[in-house]
C-alpha positions as CSV (number, residue, x, y, z in Angstrom):
1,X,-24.9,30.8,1.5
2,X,-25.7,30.4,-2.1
3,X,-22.3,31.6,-4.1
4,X,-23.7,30.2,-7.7
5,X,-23.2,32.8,-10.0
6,X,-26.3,32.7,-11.8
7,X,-29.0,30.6,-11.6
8,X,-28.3,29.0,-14.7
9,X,-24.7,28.2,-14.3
10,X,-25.5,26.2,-11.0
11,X,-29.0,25.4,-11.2
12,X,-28.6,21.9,-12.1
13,X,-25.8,20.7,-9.4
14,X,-28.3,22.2,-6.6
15,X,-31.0,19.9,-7.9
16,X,-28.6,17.0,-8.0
17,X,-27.9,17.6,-4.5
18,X,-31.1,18.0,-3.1
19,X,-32.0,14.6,-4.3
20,X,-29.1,12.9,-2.8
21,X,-29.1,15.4,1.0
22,X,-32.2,16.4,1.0
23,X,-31.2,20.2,0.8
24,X,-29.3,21.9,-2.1
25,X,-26.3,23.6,0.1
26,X,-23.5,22.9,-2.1
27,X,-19.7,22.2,-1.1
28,X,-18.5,25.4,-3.5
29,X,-17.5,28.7,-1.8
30,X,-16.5,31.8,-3.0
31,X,-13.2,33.8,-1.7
32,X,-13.1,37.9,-1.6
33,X,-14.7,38.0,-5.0
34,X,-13.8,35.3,-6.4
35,X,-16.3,32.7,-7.4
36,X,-15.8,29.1,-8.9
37,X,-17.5,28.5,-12.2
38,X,-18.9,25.3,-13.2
39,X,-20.8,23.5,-16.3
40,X,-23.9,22.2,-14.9
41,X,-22.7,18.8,-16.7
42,X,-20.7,18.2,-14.1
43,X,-20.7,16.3,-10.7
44,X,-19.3,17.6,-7.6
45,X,-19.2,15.2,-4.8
46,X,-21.4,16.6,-1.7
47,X,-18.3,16.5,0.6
48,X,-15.9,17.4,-1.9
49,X,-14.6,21.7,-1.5
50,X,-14.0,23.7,-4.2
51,X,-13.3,27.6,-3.2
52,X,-12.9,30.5,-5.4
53,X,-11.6,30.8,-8.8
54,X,-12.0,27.7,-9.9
55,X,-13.2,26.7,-13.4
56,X,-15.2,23.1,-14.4
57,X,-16.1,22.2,-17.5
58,X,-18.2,20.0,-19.2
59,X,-18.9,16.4,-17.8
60,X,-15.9,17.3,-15.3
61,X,-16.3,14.3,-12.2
62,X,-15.1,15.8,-9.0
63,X,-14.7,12.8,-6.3
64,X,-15.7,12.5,-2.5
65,X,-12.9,14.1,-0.5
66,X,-11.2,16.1,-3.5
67,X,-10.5,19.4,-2.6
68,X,-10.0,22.5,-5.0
69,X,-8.2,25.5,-3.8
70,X,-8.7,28.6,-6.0
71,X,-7.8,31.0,-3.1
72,X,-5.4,33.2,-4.2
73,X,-4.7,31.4,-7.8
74,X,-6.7,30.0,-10.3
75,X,-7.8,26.6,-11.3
76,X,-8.7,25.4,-14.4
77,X,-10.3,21.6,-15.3
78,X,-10.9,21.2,-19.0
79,X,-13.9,19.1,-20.5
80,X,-14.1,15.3,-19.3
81,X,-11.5,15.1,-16.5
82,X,-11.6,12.9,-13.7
83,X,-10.7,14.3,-10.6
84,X,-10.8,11.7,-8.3
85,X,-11.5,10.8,-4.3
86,X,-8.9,12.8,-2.1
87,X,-7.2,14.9,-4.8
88,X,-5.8,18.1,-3.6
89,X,-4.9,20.5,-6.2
90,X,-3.9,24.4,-5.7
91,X,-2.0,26.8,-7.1
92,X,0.4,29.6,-6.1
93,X,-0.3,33.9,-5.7
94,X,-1.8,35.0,-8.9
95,X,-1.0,31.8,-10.3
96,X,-2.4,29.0,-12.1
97,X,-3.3,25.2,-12.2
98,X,-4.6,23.8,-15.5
99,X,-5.9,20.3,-16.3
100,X,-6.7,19.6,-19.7
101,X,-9.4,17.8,-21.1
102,X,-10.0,14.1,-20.6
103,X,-7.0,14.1,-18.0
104,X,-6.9,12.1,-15.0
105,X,-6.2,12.6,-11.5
106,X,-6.2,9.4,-9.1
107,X,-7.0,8.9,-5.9
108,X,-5.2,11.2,-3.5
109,X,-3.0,12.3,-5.9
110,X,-1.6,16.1,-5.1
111,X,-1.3,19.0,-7.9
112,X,0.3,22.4,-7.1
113,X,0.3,25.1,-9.9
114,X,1.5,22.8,-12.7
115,X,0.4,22.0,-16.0
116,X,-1.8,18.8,-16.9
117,X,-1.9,18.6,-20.5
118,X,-5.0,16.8,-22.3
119,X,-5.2,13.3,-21.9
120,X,-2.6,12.7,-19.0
121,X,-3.2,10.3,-16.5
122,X,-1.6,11.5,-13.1
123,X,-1.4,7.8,-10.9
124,X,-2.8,7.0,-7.4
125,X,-0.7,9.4,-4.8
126,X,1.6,10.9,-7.3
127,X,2.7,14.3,-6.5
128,X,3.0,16.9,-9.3
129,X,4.9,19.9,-8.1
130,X,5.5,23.9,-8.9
131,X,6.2,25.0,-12.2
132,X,5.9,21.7,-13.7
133,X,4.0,20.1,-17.1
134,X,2.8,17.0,-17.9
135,X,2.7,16.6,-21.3
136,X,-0.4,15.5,-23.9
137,X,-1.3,11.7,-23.2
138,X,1.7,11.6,-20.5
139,X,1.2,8.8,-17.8
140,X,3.3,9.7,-14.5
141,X,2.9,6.5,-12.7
142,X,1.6,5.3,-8.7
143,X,3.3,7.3,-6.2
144,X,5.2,9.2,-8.4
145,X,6.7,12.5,-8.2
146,X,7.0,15.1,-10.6
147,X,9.6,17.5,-9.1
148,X,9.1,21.7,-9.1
149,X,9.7,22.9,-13.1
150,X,10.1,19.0,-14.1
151,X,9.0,18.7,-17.4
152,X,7.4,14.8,-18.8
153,X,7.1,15.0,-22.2
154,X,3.9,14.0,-24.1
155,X,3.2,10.4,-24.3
156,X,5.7,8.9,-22.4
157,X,5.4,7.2,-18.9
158,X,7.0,8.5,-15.9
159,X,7.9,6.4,-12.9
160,X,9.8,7.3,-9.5
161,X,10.6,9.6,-7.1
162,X,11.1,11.9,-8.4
163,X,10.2,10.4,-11.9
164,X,12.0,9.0,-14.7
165,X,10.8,8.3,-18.5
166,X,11.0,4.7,-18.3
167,X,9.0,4.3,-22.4
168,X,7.0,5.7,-24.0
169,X,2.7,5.0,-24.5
170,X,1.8,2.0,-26.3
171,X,-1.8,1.8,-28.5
172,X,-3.0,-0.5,-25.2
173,X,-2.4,2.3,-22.9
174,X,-4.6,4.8,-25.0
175,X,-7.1,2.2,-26.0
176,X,-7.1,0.9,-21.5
177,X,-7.0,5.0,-20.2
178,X,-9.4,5.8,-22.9
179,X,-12.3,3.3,-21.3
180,X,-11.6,4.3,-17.4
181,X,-12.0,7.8,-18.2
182,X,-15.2,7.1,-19.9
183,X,-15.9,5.6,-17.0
184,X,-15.9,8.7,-15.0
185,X,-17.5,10.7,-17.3
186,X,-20.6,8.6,-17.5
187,X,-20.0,8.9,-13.7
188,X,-20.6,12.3,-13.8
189,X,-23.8,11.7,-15.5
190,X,-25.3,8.6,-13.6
191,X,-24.9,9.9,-10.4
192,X,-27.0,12.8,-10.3
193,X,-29.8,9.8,-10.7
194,X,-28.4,7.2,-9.4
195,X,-26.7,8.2,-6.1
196,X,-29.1,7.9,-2.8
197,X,-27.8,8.9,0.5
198,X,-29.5,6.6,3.1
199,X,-28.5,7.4,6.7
């Protein structure tokens, strides 16, 4: 079932997705009304879910595996963020999840109605709980968890379980997290091309 929400919002992802499956079904579903939203700049992987209010915006990467839950709250990914393979994000009863712009999700990492402010980088398998924010340029480290109403304030890093402000950001951090999420966003531009399924 087609659940774009006009033409001209989701045109361009169908497209990319018939040259990669062969058809244009896309992994994007709505939920009793409510219907995700997303800039035709950005790449959804095929087997990645999104469902129901969810919101993408511009060059937004979306990885194999991720999975977007706007079921009965709302989800909000600003501008240039990486969301990547195996990320789970979700968000509580008339509630809300919002990433920033040019944040960072790692692989398999977990977010559940929190706050990911601009430029964070949320490390491999970390776990970012209820109520909780992650301040501007903030770097919560591998495996880390970020406990329910936990705030890490901007530009620092965060290590532990649950985490711990071990520093603060260094010019090398901005200047090394700056070129891997570049990364993804040309990702989210080379793949609609570039990306061949062959079996």
């Amino acid at each position: 079932m087609d659940v774009c929400m006009d033409k001209n919002i989701c045109a361009g992802l169908k497209s990319r997705l018939e040259a990669i499956n062969g058809d244009s079904r896309m992994p994007i579903y709505s939920f009793e009304g409510r219907r995700p939203k997303i800039d035709e700049s950005a790449w959804v992987f095929p087997n990645a879910v999104i469902i129901g209010d969810v919101t993408l915006g511009r060059e937004v990467y979306v990885g194999a595996g991720a999975i977007l839950r706007g079921d009965y709250g709302s989800i909000e990914v600003g501008d240039g963020s990486a969301i990547e393979e195996g990320v789970i994000i979700h968000a509580r009863p008339e509630d809300r999840t919002s990433i920033g712009r040019n944040a960072m999700l790692g692989h398999g990492a977990m977010v559940h109605n929190a706050v990911i402010e601009d430029d964070a980088v949320i490390g491999m398998r970390a776990v970012v709980s209820d109520y909780s924010r992650v301040g501007e340029w903030a770097i919560i480290g591998e495996g880390g968890l970020v406990r329910n109403s936990q705030i890490v304030p901007p530009r620092t890093v965060a290590l532990g379980v649950p985490v711990k402000v071990v520093g603060d950001i260094k010019e090398n951090h901005i200047q090394m997290w700056s070129w891997a999420k570049e990364l993804y966003r040309g990702l989210a531009r080379r793949y609609p091309a570039g990306l061949e399924r062959i079996d």
